[in-house]
Each structure stands twice: as structure tokens, then as C-alpha cells.
C-alpha positions as CSV (number, residue, x, y, z in Angstrom):
1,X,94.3,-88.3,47.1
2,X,95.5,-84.6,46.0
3,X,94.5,-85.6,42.6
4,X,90.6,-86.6,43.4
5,X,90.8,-83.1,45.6
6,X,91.3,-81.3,42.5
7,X,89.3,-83.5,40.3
8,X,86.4,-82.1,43.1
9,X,87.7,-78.5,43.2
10,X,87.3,-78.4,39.5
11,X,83.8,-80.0,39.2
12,X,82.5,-77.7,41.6
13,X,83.6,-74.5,40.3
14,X,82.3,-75.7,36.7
15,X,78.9,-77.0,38.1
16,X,79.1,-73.3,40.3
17,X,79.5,-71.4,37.4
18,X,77.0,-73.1,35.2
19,X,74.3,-72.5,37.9
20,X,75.2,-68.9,38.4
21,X,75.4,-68.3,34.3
22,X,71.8,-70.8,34.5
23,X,70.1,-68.1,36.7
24,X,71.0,-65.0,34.9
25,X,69.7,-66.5,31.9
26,X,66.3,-67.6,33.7
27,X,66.1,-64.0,35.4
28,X,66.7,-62.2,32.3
29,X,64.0,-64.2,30.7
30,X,61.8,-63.8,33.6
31,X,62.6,-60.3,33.4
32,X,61.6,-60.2,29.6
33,X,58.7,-61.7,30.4
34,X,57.4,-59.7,33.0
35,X,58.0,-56.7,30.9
36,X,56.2,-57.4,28.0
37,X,53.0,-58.8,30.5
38,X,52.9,-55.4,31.5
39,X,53.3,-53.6,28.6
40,X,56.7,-52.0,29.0
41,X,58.2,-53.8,26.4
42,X,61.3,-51.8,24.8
43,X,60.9,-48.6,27.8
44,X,64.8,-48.3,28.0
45,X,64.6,-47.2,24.4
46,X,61.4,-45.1,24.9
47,X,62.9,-43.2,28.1
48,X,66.5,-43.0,26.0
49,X,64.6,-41.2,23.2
50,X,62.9,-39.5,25.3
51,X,65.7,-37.8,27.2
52,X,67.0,-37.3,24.0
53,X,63.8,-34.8,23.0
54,X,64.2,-33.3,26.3
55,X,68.2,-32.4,25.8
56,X,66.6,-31.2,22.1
57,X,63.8,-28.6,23.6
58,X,66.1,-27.6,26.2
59,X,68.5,-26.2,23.7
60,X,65.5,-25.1,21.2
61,X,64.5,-23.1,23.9
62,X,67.9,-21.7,25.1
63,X,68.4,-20.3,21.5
64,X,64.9,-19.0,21.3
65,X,64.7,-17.4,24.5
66,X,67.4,-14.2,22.9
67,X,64.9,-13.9,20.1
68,X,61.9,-13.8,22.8
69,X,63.2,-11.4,25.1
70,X,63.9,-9.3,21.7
71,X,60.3,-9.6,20.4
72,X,59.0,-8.6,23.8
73,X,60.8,-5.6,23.9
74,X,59.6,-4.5,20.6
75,X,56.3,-4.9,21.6
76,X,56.4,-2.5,24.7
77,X,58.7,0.1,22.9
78,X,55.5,0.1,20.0
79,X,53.1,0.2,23.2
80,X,54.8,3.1,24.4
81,X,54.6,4.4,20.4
82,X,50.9,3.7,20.4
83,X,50.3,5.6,23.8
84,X,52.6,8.8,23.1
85,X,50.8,9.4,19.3
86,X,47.3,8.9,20.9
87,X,48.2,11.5,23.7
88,X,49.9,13.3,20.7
89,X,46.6,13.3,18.7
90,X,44.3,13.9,22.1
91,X,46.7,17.1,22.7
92,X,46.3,18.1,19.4
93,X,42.4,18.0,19.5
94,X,42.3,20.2,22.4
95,X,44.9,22.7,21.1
96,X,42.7,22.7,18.1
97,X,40.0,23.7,20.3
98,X,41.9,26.2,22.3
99,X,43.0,27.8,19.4
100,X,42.8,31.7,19.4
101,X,42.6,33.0,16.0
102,X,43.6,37.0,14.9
103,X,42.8,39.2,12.7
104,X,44.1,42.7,12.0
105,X,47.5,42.1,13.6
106,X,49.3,43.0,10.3
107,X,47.8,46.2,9.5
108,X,47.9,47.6,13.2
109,X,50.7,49.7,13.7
110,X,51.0,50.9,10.6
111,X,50.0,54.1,11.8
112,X,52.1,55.0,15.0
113,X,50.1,58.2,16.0
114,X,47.0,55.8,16.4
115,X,48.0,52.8,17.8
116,X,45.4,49.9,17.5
117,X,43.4,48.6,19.8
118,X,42.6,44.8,21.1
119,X,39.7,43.2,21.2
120,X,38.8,40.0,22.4
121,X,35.6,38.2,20.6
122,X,33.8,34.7,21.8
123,X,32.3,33.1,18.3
124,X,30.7,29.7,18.0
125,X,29.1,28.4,14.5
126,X,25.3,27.7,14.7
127,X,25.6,25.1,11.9
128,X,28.0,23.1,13.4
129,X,26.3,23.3,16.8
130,X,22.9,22.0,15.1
131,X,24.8,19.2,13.3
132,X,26.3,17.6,16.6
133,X,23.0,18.0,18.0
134,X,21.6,16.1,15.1
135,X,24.8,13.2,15.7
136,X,26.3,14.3,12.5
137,X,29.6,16.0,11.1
138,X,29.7,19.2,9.5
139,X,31.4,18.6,5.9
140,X,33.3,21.7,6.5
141,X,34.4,22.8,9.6
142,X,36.1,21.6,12.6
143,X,33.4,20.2,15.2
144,X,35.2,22.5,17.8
145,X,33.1,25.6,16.1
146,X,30.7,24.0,18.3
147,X,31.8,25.3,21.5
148,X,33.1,28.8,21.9
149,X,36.4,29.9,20.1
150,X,38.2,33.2,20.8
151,X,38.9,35.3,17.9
152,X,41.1,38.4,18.8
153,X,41.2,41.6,16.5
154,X,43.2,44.4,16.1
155,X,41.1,47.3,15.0
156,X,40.4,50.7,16.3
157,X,36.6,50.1,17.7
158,X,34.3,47.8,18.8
159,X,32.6,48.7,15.8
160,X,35.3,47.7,12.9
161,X,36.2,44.4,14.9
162,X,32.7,43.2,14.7
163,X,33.2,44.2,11.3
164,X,36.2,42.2,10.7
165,X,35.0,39.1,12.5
166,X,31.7,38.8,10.2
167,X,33.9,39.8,7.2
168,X,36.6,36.3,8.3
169,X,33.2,34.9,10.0
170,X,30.0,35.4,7.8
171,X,26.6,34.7,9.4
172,X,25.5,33.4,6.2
173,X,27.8,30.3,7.2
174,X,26.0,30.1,10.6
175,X,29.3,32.1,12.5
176,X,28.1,33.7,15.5
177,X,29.4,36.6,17.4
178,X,28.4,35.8,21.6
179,X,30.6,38.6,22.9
180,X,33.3,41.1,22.0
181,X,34.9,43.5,24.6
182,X,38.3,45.3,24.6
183,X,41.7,43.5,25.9
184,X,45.0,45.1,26.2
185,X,46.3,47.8,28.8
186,X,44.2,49.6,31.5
187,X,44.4,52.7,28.5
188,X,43.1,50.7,26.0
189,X,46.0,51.3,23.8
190,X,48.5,48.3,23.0
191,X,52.2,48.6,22.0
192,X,53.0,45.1,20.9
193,X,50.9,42.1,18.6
194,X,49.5,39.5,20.1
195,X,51.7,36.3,20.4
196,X,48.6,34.1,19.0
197,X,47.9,31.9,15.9
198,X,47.0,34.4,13.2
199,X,44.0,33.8,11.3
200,X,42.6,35.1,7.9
201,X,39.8,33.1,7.3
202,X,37.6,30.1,8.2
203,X,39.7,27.5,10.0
């Protein structure tokens, strides 16, 4: 009797397990199945390799990002380069055009018992002018002739600065004198040279 209970025991638990290792199987196949009806055939492989790219261009992008933040950095500091020489040259321009040229300043205290007098002149260049007003460049000089530049002379008249000027400032060369009046001390006289750019010549 204990025998044939066994003998039963045994036979179930084989014909139990061969059902339960039976539908695995038939799931897995109906899993196979059903996967490649729908076209998603081999996806754990697809999603593996694509994780695998992901983990890649996370760390591609980890190391690039020092290199980035590098690069952007260089490109504001030669923004900043850029800005400060076009202010640099845009100063320049108008200092050009600001610039007070002098003549006489060597020769005027050379005689203490007659000190020299300052004089202030206002000259603009006719040639130039006509040129801008034509749209075009004078091959010569600077296109600032076209507005009124100050020219200050040390001389002992009115008289010998005009002199001066036209001598550093032909007409012939379209150089034109618009004003000239005395600047220095209520006296007239002037004890010291003027701290100005000096100027020789055409410029």
C-alpha cells in the first residue's frame, strides 16, 4: 500500500514537472513568435547596444565639456580684444582730429628781454574739404583737414604767426587760415611753452 503511495507521489511530480517545463517551452515560443509578428525581433540586443552608445556620449561629452568651456572663454576674452582695439582705433581718430599742432615753440625764449607771444590759429584745408564733398580721399592728408584744426604759434605778432602758419601751411596746398587771435596771459606775454603736440610741417 506505502509502496503504490509512492509509486503515485513519484508519477505525479514527474508528470508535474514535465507540464510546468512543457509550458515554458510553449510560452517562450509563443513569446518568440509574437516578437518577430511585430517586428521586435532581437530588441534586447538593440536596447543593450543602445545603452551602450548612451554610456559612450555621456563620457564623450564629460571629457569634451573642459575643452568647451575653454574654447568659450577664448572667444569672449578675443571679443573683449576686438572691442577695446576698435575703441582704441575710434579714440585714436578723434585725437587725430583734436590734435593741436605748434610752431615756433623752440625758438621763443631765446631772447628773455622779449618774451614770445601765443597765438591761437583755426586752419582747415580747402582740398580736402572739396574731396569729401566729392565722396573721395585726399591722397595726402588726413580727412580731419576737413574740419577745423588748431594750430598754435609762438611768434611775436599776429603778423609773423600768419607768416609761420602759411610758411608750415601753404595756400598753394589748399591750407586755409579762418581765424588767428592771441592766447596766453591777460598781458599778452607768456612765461612757459605750450604743453601741445609740436608740429613742423604738414601732418
Amino acid at each position: 500500500m506505502l509502496q503504490n503511495l509512492v509509486e503515485a507521489g513519484v508519477v505525479f511530480l514527474a508528470v508535474a514537472g514535465i507540464a510546468y517545463l512543457t509550458g515554458l517551452a510553449v510560452a517562450h515560443l509563443l513569446e518568440q513568435a509574437a516578437a518577430r509578428s511585430l517586428g521586435v525581433d532581437g530588441l534586447d540586443d538593440r536596447l543593450r547596444k543602445v545603452a551602450g552608445l548612451s554610456h559612450r556620449f555621456e563620457q564623450r561629452r564629460a571629457a569634451l565639456l573642459p575643452r568647451l568651456a575653454q574654447l568659450d572663454a577664448q572667444l569672449k576674452s578675443a571679443r573683449r580684444r576686438h572691442y577695446m582695439v576698435t575703441r582704441r582705433v575710434a579714440d585714436m581718430q578723434v585725437s587725430r582730429s583734436k590734435l593741436m599742432r605748434v610752431l615756433g615753440e623752440e625758438d621763443a625764449f631765446q631772447r628773455p628781454e622779449r618774451p614770445a607771444r601765443r597765438f591761437l590759429a583755426q586752419v582747415v584745408n580747402r582740398h580736402v574739404q572739396r574731396a569729401q564733398s566729392e565722396r573721395k580721399e585726399h591722397p595726402t592728408l588726413s580727412p580731419s583737414w576737413a574740419r577745423s584744426q588748431q594750430v598754435l604759434v609762438w611768434t611775436y605778432s599776429i603778423a609773423e604767426a600768419k607768416v609761420m602758419i602759411e610758411r608750415a601751411f601753404p595756400p598753394a596746398m589748399g591750407f586755409f587760415i579762418i581765424e588767428i587771435s592771441e592766447s596766453g596771459d591777460a598781458d599778452g606775454a607768456v612765461s612757459a611753452p605750450a604743453t601741445a603736440a609740436r608740429s613742423d610741417g604738414l601732418s
